[in-house]
C-alpha positions in Angstrom: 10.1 -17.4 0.6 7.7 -20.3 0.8 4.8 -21.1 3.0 4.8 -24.7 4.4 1.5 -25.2 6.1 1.1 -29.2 5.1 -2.2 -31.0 4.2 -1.3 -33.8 6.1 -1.5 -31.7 9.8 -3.9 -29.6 11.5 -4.2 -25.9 9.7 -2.3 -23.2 12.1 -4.9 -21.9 14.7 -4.4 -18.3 13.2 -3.3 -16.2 10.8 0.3 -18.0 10.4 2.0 -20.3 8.5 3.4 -23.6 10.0 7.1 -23.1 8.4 8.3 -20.9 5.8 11.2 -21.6 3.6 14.4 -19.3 3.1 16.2 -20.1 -0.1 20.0 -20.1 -0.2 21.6 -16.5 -0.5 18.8 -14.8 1.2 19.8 -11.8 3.0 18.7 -12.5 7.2 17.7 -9.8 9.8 16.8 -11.2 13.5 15.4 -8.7 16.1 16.1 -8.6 19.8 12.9 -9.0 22.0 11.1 -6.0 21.7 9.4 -4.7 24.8 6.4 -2.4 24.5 8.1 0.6 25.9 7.9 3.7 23.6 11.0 5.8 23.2 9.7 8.2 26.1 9.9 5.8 28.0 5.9 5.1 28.8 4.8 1.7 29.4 0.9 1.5 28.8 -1.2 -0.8 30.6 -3.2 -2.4 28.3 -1.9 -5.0 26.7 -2.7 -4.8 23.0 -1.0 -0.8 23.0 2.2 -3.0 24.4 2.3 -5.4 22.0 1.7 -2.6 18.7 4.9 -0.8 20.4 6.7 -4.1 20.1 5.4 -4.3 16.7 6.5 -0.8 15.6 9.5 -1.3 17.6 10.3 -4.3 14.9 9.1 -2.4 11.9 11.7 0.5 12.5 14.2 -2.2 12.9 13.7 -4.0 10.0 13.2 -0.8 8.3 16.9 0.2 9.1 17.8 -3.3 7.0 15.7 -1.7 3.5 12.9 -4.3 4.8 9.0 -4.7 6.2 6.9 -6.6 7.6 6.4 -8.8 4.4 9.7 -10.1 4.7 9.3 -11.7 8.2 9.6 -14.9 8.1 9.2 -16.0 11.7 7.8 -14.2 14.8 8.4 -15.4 18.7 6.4 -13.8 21.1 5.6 -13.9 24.7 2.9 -12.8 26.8 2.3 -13.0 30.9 -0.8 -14.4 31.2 -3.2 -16.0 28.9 -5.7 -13.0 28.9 -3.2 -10.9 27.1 -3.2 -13.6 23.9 -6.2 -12.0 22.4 -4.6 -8.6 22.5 -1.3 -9.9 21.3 -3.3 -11.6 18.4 -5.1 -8.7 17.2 -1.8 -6.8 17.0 -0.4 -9.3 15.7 -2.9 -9.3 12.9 -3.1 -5.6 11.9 0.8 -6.0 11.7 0.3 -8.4 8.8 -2.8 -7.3 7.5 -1.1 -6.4 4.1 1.0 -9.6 4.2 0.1 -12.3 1.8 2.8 -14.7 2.3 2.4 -15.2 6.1 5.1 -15.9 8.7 5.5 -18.9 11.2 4.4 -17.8 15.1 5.2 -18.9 18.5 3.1 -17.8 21.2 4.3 -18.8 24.9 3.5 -17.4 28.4 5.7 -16.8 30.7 6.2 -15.6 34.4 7.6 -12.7 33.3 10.0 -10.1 32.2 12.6 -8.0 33.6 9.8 -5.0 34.7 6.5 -5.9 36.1 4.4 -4.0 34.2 5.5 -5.5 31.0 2.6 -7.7 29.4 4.2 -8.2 26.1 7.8 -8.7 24.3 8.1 -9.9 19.9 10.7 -11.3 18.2 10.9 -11.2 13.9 13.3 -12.7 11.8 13.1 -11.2 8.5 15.0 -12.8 5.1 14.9 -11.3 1.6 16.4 -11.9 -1.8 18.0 -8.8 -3.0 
């Protein structure tokens, strides 16, 4: 996989890459939106606990497929309200702390999900070369 983060545009606003490139034959793995609900089904308030659940929720995924979170090559994520971005950011960032070759991010808010007190859901797509 390839980074793509041109010269030419402004540098991402955090620790992402613009676009990364899959080569040909790469083996894909895309997640479902990943709510941060832990498997007894607690929901915690705070936002950042949320979004690691959705994060380890994604890791055990991708885990089932033999891969990590170095192999994510995309993340989409979605937050309720613009206070819970800084939360979603640092979790975001301790996720890929070991990662050198970072992923491309989406960040949007929305009205919403199907529970109320849900603050948080994450998306990966993962590819590797085996």
């Amino acid at each position: 996989m390839k980074e793509l983060t041109p010269a030419t545009i402004r540098r991402p606003f955090a620790r992402y890459a613009h676009g990364v490139e899959v080569p040909r034959g790469a083996r894909l793995v895309l997640t479902s939106g990943q709510l941060g609900i832990a498997a007894d089904e607690t929901v915690p308030v705070e936002a950042r606990a949320q979004a690691d659940l959705c994060f380890a929720a994604c890791a055990a995924i991708l885990a089932e497929a033999g891969m990590g979170p170095a192999d994510v090559v995309r993340i989409n994520a979605f937050v309720t309200d613009r206070a819970h971005m800084a939360a979603y950011m640092a979790a975001r960032d301790a996720w890929l702390a070991d990662v050198t070759r970072l992923p491309a991010s989406t960040l949007v808010i929305v009205s919403g999900f199907t529970r109320p007190e849900f603050k948080v859901e994450v998306e990966v797509t993962a590819a590797r070369m085996d």
